[in-house]
FILUMFI-502603 format. One record per residue (C-alpha): x, y, z; residue number from 1; residue in one letter. Coordinates in Angstrom, 1 decimal, always signed. Example, Ala and Ser with C-alpha at 12.3 -4.5 7.8 and 13.67 -1.06 7.14 Angstrom:
<xx=+12.3&yy=-4.5&zz=+7.8&i=1&aa=A>
<xx=+13.7&yy=-1.1&zz=+7.1&i=2&aa=S>
END
This chain:
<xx=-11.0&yy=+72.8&zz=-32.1&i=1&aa=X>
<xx=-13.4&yy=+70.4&zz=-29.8&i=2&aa=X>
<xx=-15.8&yy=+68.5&zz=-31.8&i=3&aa=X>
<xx=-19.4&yy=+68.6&zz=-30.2&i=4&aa=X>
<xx=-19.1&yy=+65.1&zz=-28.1&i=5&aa=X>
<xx=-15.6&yy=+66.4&zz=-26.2&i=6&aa=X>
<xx=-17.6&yy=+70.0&zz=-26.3&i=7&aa=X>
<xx=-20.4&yy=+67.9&zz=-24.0&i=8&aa=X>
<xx=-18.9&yy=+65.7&zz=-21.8&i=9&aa=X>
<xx=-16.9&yy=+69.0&zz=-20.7&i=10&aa=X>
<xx=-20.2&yy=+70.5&zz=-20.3&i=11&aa=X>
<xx=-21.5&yy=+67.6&zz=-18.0&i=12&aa=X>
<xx=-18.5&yy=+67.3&zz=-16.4&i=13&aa=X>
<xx=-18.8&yy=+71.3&zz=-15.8&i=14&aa=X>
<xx=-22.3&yy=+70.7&zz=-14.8&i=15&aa=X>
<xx=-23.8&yy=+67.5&zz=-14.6&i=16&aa=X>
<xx=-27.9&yy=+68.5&zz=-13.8&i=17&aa=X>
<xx=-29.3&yy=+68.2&zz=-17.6&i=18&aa=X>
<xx=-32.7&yy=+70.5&zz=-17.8&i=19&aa=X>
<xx=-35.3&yy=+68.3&zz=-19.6&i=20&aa=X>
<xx=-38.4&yy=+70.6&zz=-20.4&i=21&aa=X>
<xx=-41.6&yy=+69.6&zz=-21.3&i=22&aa=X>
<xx=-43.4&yy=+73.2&zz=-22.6&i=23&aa=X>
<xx=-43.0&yy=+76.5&zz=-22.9&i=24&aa=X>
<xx=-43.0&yy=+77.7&zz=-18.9&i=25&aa=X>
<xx=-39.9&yy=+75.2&zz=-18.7&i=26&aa=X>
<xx=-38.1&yy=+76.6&zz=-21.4&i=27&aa=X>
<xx=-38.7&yy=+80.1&zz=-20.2&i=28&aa=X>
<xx=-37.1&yy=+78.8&zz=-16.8&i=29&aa=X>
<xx=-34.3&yy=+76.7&zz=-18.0&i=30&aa=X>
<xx=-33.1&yy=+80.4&zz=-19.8&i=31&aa=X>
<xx=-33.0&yy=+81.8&zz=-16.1&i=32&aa=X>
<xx=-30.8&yy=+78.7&zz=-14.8&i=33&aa=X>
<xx=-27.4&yy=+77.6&zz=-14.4&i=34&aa=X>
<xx=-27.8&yy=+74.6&zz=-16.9&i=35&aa=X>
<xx=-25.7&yy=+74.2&zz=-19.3&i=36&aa=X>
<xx=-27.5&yy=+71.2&zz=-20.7&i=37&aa=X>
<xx=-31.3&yy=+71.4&zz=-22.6&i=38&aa=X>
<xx=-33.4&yy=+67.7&zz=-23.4&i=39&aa=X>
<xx=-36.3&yy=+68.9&zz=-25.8&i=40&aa=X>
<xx=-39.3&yy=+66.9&zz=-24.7&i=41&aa=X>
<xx=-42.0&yy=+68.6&zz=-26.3&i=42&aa=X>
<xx=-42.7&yy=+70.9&zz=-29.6&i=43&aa=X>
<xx=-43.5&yy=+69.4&zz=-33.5&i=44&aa=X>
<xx=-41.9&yy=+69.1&zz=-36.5&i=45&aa=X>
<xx=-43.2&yy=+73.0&zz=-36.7&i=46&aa=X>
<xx=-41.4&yy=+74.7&zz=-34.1&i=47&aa=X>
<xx=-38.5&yy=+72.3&zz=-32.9&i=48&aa=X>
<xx=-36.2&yy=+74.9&zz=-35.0&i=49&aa=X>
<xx=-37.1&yy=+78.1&zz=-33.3&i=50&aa=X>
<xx=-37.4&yy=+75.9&zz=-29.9&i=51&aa=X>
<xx=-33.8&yy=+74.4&zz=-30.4&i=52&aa=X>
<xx=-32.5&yy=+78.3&zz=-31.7&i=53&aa=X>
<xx=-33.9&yy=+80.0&zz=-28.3&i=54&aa=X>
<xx=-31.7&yy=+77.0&zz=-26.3&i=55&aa=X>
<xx=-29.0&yy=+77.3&zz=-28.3&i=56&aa=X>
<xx=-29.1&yy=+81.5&zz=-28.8&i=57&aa=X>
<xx=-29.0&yy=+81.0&zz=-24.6&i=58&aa=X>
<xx=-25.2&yy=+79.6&zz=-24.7&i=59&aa=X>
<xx=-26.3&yy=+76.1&zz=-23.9&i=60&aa=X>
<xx=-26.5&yy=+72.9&zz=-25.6&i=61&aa=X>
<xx=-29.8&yy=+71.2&zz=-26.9&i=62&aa=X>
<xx=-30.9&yy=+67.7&zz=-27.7&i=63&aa=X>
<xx=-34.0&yy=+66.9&zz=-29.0&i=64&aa=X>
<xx=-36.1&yy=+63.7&zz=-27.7&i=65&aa=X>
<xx=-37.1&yy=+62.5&zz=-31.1&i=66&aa=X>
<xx=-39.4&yy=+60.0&zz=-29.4&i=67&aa=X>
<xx=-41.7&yy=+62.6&zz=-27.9&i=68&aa=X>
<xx=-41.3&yy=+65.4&zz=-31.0&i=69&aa=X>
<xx=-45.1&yy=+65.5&zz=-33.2&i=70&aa=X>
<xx=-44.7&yy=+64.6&zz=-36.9&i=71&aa=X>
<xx=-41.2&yy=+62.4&zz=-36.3&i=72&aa=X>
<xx=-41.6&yy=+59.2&zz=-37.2&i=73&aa=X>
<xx=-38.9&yy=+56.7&zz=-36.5&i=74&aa=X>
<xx=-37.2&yy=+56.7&zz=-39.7&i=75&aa=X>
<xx=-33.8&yy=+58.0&zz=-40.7&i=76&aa=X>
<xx=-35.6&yy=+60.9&zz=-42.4&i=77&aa=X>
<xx=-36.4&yy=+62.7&zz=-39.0&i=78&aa=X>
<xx=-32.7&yy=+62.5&zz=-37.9&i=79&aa=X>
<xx=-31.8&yy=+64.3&zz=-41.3&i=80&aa=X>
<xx=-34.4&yy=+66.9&zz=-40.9&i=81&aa=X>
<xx=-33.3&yy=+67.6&zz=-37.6&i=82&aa=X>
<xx=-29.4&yy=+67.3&zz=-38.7&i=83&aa=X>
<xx=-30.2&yy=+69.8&zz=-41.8&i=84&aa=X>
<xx=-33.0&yy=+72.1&zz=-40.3&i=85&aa=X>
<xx=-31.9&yy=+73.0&zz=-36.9&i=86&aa=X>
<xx=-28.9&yy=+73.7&zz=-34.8&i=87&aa=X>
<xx=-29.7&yy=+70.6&zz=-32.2&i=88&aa=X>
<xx=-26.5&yy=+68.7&zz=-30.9&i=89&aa=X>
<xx=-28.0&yy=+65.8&zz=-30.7&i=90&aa=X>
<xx=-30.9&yy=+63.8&zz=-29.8&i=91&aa=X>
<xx=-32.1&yy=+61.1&zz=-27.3&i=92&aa=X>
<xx=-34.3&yy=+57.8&zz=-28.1&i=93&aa=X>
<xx=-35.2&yy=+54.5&zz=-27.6&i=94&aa=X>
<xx=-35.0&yy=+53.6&zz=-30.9&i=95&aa=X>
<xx=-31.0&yy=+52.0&zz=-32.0&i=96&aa=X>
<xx=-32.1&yy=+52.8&zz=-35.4&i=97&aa=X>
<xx=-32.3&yy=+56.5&zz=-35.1&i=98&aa=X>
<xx=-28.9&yy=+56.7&zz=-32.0&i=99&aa=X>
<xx=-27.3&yy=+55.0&zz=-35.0&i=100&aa=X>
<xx=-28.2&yy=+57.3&zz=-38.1&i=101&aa=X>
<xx=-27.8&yy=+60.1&zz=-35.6&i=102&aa=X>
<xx=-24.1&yy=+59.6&zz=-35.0&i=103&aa=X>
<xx=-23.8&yy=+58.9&zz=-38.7&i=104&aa=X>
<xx=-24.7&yy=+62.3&zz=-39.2&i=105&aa=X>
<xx=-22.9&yy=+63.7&zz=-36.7&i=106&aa=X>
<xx=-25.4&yy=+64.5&zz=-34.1&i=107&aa=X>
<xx=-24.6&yy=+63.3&zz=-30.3&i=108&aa=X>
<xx=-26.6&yy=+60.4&zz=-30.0&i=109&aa=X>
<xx=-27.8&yy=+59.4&zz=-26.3&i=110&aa=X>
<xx=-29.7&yy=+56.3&zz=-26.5&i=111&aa=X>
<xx=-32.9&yy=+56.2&zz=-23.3&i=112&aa=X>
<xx=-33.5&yy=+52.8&zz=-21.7&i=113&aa=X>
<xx=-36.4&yy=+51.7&zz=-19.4&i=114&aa=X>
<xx=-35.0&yy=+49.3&zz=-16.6&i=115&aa=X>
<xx=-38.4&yy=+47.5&zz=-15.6&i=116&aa=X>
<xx=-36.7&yy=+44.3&zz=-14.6&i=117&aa=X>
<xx=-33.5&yy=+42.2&zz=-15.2&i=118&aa=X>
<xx=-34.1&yy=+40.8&zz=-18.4&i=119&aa=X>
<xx=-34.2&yy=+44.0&zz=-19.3&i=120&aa=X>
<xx=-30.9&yy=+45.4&zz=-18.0&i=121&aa=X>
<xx=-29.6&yy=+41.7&zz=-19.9&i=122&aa=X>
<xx=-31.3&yy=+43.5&zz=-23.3&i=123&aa=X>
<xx=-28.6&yy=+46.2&zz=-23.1&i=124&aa=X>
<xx=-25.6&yy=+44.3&zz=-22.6&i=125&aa=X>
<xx=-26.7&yy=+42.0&zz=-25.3&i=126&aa=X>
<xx=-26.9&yy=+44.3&zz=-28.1&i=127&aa=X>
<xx=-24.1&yy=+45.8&zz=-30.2&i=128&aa=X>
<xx=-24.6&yy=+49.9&zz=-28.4&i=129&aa=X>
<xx=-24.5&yy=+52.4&zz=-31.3&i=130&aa=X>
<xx=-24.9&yy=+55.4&zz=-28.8&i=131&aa=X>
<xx=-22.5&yy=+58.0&zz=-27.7&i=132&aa=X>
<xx=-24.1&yy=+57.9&zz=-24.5&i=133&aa=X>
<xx=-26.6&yy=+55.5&zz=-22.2&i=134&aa=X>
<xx=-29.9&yy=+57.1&zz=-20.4&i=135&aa=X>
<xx=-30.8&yy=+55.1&zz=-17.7&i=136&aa=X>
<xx=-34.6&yy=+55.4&zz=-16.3&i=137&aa=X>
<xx=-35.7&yy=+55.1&zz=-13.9&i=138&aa=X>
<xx=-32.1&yy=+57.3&zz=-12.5&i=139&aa=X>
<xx=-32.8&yy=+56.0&zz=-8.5&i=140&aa=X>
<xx=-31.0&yy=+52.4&zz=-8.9&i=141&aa=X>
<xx=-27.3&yy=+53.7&zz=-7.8&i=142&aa=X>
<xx=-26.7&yy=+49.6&zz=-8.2&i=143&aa=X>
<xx=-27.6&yy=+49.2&zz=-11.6&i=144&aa=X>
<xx=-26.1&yy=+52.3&zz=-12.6&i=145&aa=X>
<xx=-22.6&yy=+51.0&zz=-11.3&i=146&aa=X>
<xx=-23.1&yy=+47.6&zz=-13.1&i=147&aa=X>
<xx=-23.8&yy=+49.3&zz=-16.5&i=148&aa=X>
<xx=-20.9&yy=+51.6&zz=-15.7&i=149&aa=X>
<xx=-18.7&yy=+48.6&zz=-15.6&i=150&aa=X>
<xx=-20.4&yy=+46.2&zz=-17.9&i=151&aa=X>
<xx=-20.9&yy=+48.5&zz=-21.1&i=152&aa=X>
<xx=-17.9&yy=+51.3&zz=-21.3&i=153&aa=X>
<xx=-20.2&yy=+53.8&zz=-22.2&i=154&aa=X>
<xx=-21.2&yy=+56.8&zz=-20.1&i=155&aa=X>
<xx=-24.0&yy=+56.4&zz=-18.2&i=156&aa=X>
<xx=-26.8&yy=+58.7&zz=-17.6&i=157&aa=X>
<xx=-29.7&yy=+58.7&zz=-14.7&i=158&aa=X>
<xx=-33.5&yy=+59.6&zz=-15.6&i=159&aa=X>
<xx=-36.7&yy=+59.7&zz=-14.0&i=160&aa=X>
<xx=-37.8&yy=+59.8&zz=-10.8&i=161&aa=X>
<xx=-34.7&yy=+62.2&zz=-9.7&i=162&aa=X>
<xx=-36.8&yy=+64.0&zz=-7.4&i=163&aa=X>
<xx=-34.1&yy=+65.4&zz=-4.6&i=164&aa=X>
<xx=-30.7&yy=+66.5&zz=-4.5&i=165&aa=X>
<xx=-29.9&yy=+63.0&zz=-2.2&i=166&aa=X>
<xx=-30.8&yy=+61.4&zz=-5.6&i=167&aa=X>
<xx=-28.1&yy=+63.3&zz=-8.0&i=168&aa=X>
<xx=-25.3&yy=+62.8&zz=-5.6&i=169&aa=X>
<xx=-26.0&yy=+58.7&zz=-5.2&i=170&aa=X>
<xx=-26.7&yy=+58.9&zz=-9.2&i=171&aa=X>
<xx=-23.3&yy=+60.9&zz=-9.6&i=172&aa=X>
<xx=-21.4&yy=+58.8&zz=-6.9&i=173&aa=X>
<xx=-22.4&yy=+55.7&zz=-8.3&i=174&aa=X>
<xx=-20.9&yy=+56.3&zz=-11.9&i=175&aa=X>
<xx=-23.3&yy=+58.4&zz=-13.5&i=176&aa=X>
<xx=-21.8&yy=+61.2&zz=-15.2&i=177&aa=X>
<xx=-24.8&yy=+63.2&zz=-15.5&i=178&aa=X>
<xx=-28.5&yy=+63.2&zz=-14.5&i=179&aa=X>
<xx=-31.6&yy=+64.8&zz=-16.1&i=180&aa=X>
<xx=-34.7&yy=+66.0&zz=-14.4&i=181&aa=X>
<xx=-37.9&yy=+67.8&zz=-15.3&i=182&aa=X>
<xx=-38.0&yy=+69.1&zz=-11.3&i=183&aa=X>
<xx=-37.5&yy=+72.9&zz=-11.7&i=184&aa=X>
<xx=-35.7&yy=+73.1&zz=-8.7&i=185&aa=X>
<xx=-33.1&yy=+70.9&zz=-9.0&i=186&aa=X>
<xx=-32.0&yy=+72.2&zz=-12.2&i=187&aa=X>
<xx=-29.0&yy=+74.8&zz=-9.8&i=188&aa=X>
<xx=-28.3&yy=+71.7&zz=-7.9&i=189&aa=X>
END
């Protein structure tokens, strides 16, 4: 039997648009589309459950951006309310504390960096990388994307500021093996 991470990276490789919704009019239309792949970006500590069980009940995977989630705080605790209280496979954040305790608990653990400048795209290859996977933002630097690619032997995701199809393909084509996007209509892409 696959174990969730083999489970995703067949997803991505399947389909590699990720869905990220933000409220409830994106979750009703990522239940119409072809994704296979849910990021969480919105809800509280008082609905993620029944957000992450209508994903999930859809056939598709969900993560859960613990960053943006109200009541989480970034402590181990929220992983294992999340890990023990709904049916998420996995989360995203900035923090290495909570990619870390995620994968301890068996949660895919995709760790979200903000590339604002070269010191800090050095920050990444400096520290030990806990993550199952890399988010890259902003996702339009096919350049930088390579050179992660290369440099960190982890897979490599593209974020923010996908805003046309041209973007995915140079994302995809330049080692990323998934992007995610908030744009509705890329999510069929």
């Amino acid at each position: 039997m696959k174990n969730k991470k083999e489970n995703f990276m067949e997803q991505l490789q399947r389909s590699p648009v990720i869905a990220s919704i933000k409220d409830e009019s994106g979750l009703k239309k990522v239940l119409e589309s072809d994704c296979l792949v849910v990021f969480i970006l919105y809800g509280s500590i008082l609905n993620i459950d029944s957000i992450v069980k209508r994903v999930k009940d859809s056939g598709r995977m969900a993560f859960i951006h613990i960053d943006l989630i109200d009541g989480f705080s970034p402590k181990d605790v929220s992983i294992d309310y999340i890990a023990e209280h709904t049916d998420a496979d996995g989360i995203l954040s900035t923090r290495t504390n909570i990619v870390r305790h995620a994968r301890e608990t068996g949660l895919i653990a995709i760790q979200r960096f903000f590339l604002l400048d070269s010191i800090s795209l050095n920050n990444i290859l400096r520290q030990p990388l806990k993550a199952d996977l890399i988010d890259v933002m902003p996702g339009v630097m096919p350049g930088v994307i390579r050179y992660l690619a290369k440099k960190t032997h982890r897979p490599i995701m593209a974020s923010g500021l996908i805003s046309t199809k041209k973007d995915i393909i140079s994302a995809l084509s330049a080692g990323a093996l998934a992007i995610s996007t908030t744009r509705e209509d890329l999510w069929d892409s």
